[in-house]
N, CA, C and O atoms as a GROMACS GRO file, in nm:
protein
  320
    1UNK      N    1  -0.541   2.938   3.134
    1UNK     CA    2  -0.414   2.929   3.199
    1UNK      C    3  -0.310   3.000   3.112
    1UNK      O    4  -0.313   2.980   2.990
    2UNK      N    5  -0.219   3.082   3.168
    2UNK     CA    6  -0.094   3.137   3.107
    2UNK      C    7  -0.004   3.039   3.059
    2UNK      O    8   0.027   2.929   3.106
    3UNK      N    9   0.051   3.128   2.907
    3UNK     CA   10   0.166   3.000   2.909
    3UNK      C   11   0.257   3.141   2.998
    3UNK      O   12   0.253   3.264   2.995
    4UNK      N   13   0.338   3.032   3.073
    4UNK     CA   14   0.498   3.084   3.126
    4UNK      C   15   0.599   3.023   3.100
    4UNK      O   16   0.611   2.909   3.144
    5UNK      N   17   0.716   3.091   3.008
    5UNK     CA   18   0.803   3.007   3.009
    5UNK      C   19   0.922   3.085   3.024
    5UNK      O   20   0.938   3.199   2.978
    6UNK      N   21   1.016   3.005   3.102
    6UNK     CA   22   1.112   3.062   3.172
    6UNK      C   23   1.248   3.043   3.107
    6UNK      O   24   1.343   3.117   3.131
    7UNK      N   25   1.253   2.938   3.019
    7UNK     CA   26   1.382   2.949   2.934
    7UNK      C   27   1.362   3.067   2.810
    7UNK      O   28   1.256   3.092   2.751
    8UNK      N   29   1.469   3.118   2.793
    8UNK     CA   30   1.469   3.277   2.694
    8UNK      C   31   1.477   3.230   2.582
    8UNK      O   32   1.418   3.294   2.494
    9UNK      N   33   1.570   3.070   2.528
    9UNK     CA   34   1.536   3.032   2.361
    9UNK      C   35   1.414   2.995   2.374
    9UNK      O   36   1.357   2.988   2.265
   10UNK      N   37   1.355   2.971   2.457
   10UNK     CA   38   1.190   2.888   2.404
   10UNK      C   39   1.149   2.965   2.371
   10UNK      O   40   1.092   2.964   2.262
   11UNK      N   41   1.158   3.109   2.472
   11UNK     CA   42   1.068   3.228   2.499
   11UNK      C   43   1.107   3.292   2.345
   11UNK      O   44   1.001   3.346   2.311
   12UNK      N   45   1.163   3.305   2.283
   12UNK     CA   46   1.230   3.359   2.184
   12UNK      C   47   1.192   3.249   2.028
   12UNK      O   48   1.149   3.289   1.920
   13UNK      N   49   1.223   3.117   2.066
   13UNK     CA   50   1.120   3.004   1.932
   13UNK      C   51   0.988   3.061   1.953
   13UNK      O   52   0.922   3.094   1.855
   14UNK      N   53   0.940   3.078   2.078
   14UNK     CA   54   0.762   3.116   2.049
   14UNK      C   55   0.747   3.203   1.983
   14UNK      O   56   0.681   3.173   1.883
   15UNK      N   57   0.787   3.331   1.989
   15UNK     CA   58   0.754   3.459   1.964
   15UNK      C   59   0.792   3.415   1.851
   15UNK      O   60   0.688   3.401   1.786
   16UNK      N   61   0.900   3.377   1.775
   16UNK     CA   62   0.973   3.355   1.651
   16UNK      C   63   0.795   3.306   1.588
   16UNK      O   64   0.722   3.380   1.522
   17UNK      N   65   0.766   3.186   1.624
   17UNK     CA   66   0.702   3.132   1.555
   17UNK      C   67   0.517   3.195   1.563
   17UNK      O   68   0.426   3.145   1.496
   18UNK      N   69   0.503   3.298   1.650
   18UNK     CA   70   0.409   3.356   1.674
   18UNK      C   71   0.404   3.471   1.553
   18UNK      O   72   0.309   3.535   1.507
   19UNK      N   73   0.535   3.472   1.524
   19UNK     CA   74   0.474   3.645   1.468
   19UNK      C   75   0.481   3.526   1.276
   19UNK      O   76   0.400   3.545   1.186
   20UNK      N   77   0.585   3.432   1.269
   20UNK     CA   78   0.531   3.353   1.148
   20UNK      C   79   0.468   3.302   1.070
   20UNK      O   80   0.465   3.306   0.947
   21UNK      N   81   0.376   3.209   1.203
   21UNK     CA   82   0.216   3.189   1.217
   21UNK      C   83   0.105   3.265   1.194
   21UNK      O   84   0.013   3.243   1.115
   22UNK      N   85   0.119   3.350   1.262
   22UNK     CA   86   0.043   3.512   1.273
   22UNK      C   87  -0.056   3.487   1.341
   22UNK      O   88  -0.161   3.549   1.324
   23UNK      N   89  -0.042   3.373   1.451
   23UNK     CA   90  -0.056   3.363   1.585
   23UNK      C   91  -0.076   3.463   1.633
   23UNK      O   92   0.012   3.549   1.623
   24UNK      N   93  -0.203   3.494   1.707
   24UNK     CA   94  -0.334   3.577   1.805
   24UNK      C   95  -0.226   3.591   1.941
   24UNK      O   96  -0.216   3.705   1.987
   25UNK      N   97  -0.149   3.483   2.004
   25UNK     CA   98  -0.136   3.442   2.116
   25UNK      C   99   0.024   3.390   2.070
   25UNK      O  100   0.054   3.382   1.950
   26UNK      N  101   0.094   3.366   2.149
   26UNK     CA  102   0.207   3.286   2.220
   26UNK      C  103   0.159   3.081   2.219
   26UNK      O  104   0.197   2.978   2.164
   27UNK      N  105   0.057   3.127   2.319
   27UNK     CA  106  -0.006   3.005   2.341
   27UNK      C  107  -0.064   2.958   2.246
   27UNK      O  108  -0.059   2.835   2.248
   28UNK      N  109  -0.130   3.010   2.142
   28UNK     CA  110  -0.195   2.948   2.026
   28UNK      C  111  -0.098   2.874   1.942
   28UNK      O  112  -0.125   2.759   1.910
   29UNK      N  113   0.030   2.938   1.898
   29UNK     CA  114   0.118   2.924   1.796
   29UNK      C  115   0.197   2.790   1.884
   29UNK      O  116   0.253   2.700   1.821
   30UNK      N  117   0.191   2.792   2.042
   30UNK     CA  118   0.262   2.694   2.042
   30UNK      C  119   0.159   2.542   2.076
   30UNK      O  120   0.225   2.438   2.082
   31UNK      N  121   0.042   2.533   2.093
   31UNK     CA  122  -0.071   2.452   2.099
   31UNK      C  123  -0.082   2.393   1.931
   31UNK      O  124  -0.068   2.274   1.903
   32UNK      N  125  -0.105   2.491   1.840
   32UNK     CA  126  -0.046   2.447   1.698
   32UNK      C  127   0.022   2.331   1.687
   32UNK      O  128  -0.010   2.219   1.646
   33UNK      N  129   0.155   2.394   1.745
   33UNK     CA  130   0.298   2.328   1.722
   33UNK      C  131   0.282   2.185   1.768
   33UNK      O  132   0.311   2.084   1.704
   34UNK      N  133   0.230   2.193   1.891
   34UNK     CA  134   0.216   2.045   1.963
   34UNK      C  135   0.153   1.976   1.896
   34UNK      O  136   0.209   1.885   1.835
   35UNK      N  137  -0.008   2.002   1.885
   35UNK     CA  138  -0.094   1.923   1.768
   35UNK      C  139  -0.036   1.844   1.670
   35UNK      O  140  -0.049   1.721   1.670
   36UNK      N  141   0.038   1.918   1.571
   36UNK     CA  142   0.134   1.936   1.474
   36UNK      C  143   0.238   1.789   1.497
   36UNK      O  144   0.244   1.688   1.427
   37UNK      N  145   0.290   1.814   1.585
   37UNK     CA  146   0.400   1.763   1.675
   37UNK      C  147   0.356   1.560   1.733
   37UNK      O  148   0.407   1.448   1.722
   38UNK      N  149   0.250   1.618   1.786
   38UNK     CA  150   0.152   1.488   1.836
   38UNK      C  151   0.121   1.387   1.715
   38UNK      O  152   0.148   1.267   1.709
   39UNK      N  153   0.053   1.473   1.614
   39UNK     CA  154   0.006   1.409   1.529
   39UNK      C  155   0.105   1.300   1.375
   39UNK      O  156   0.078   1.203   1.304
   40UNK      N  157   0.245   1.411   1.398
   40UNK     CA  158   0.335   1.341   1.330
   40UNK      C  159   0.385   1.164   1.438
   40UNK      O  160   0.378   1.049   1.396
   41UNK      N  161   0.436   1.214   1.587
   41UNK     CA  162   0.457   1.108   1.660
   41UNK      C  163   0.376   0.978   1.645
   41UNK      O  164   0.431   0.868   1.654
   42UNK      N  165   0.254   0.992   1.624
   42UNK     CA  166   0.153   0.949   1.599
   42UNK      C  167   0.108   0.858   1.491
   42UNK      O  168   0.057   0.746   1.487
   43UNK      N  169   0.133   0.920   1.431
   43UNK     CA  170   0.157   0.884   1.262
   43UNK      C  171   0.261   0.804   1.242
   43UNK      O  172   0.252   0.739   1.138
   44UNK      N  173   0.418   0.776   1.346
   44UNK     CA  174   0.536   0.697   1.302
   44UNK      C  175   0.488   0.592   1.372
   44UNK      O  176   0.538   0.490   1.323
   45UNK      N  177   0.397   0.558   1.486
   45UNK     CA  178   0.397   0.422   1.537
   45UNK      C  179   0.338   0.323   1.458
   45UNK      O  180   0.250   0.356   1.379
   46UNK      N  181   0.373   0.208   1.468
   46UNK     CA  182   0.331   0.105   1.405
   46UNK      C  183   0.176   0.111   1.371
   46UNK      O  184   0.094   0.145   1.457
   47UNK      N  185   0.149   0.084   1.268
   47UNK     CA  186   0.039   0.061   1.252
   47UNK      C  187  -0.063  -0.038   1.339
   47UNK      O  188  -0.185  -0.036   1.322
   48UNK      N  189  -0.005  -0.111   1.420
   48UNK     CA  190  -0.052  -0.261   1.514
   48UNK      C  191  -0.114  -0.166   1.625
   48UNK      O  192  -0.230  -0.154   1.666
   49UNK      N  193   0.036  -0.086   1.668
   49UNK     CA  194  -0.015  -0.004   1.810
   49UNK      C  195  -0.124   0.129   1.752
   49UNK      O  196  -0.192   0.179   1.842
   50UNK      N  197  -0.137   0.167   1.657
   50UNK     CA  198  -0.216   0.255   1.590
   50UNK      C  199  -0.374   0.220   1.614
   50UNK      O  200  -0.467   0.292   1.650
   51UNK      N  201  -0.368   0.101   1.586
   51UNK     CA  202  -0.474   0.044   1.576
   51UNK      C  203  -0.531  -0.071   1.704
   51UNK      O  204  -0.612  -0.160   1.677
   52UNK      N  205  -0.482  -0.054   1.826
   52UNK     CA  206  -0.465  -0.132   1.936
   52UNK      C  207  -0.616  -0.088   2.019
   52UNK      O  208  -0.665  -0.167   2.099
   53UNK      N  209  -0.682   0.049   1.988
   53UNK     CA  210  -0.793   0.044   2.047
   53UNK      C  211  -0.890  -0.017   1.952
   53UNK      O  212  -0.962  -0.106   1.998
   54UNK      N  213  -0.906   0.026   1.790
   54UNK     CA  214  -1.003  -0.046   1.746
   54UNK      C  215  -0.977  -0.234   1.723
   54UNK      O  216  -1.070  -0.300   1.678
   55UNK      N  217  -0.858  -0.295   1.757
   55UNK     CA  218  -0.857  -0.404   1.775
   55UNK      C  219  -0.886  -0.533   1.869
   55UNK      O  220  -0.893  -0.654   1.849
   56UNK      N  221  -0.903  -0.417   2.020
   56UNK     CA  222  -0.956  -0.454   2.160
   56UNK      C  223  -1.092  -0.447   2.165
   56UNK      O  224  -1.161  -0.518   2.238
   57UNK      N  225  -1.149  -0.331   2.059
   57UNK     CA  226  -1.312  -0.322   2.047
   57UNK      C  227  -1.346  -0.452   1.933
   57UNK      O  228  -1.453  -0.504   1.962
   58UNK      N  229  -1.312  -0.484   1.872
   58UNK     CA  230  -1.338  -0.570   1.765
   58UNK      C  231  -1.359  -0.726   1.851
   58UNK      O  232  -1.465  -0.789   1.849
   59UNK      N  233  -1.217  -0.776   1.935
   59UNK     CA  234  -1.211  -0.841   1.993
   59UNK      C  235  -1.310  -0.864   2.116
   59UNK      O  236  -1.328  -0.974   2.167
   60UNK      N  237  -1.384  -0.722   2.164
   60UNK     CA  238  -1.441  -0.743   2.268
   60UNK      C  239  -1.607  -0.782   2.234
   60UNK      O  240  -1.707  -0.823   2.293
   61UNK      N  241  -1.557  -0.734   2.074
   61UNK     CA  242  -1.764  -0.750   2.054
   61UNK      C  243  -1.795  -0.935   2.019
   61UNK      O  244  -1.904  -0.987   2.043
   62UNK      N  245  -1.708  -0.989   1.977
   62UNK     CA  246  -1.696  -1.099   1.968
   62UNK      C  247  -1.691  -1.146   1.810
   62UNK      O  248  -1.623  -1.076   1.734
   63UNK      N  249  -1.753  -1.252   1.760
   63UNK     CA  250  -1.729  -1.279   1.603
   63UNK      C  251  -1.876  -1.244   1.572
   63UNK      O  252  -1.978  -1.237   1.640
   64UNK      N  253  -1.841  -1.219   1.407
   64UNK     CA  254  -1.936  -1.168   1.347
   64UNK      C  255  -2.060  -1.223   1.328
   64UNK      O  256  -2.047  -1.335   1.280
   65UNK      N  257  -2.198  -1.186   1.349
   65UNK     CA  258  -2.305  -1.302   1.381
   65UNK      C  259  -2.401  -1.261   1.241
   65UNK      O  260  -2.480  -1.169   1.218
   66UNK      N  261  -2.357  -1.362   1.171
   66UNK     CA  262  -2.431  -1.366   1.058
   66UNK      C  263  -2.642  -1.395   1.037
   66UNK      O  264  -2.697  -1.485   1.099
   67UNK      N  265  -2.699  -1.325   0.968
   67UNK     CA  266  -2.840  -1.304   0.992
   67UNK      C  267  -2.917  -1.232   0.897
   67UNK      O  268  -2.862  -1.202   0.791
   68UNK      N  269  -3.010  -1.207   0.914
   68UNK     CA  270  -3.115  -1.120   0.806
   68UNK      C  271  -3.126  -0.984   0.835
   68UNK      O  272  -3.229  -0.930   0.873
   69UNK      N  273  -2.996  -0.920   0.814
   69UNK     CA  274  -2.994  -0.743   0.876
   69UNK      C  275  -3.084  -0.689   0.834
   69UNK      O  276  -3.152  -0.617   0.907
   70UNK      N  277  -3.118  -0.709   0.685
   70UNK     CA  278  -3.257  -0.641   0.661
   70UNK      C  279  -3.367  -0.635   0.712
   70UNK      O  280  -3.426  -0.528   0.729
   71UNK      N  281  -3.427  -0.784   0.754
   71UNK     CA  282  -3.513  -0.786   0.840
   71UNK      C  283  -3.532  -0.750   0.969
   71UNK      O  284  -3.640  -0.729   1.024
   72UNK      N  285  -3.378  -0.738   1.036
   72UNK     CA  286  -3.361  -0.707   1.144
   72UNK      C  287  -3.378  -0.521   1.138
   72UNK      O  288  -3.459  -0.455   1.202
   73UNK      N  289  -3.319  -0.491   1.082
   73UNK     CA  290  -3.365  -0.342   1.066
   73UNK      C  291  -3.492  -0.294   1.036
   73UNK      O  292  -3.539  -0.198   1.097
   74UNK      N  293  -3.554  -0.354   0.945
   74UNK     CA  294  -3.646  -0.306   0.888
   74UNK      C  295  -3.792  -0.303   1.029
   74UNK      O  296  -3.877  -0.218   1.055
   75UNK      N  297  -3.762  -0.430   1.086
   75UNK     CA  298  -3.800  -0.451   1.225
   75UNK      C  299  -3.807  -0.340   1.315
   75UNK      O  300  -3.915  -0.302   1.360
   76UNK      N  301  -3.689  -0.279   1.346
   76UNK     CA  302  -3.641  -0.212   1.415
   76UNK      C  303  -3.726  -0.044   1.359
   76UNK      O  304  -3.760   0.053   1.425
   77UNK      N  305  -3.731  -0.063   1.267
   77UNK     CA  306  -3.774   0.084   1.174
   77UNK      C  307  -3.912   0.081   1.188
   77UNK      O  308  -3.968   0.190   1.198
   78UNK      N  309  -4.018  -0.073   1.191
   78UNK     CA  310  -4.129  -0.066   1.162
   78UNK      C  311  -4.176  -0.060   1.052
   78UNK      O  312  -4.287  -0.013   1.026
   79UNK      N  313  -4.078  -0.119   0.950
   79UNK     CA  314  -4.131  -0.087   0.833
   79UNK      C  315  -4.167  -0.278   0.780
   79UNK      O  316  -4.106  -0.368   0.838
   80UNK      N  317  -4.276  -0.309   0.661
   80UNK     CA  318  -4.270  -0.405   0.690
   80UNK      C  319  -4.264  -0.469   0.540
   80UNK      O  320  -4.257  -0.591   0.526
   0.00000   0.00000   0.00000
């Protein structure tokens, strides 16, 4: 897909930051940016909401079921 962009400062930050980058593309330099962009947003949320999918998986597997992992693996491996 093309990027198109119709405002002339954007059109003008891209290129700015295309020829800085040394960005292949328009679109590359600004896919960068977002990444970039995403990953800082990302990084400011709480650590609680950060962590809200591996806390729903934790919660969903239930409590920890204590046992003879070794044996249980070793089981599993065939080894004896």
């Amino acid at each position: 897909m093309a990027l198109y962009i119709k405002d002339a400062e954007v059109d003008a930050l891209a290129d700015e930051l295309k020829r800085l980058t040394k960005a292949s593309t328009k679109a590359e330099a600004v896919r960068a940016s977002l990444k970039r962009s995403v990953d800082e947003a990302r990084a400011q949320l709480p650590i609680r909401q950060r962590l809200a999918k591996t806390l729903a998986m934790a919660k969903a597997a239930g409590p920890y079921a204590p046992g003879d992992h070794k044996a249980e693996t070793d089981d599993m491996w065939g080894d004896q």
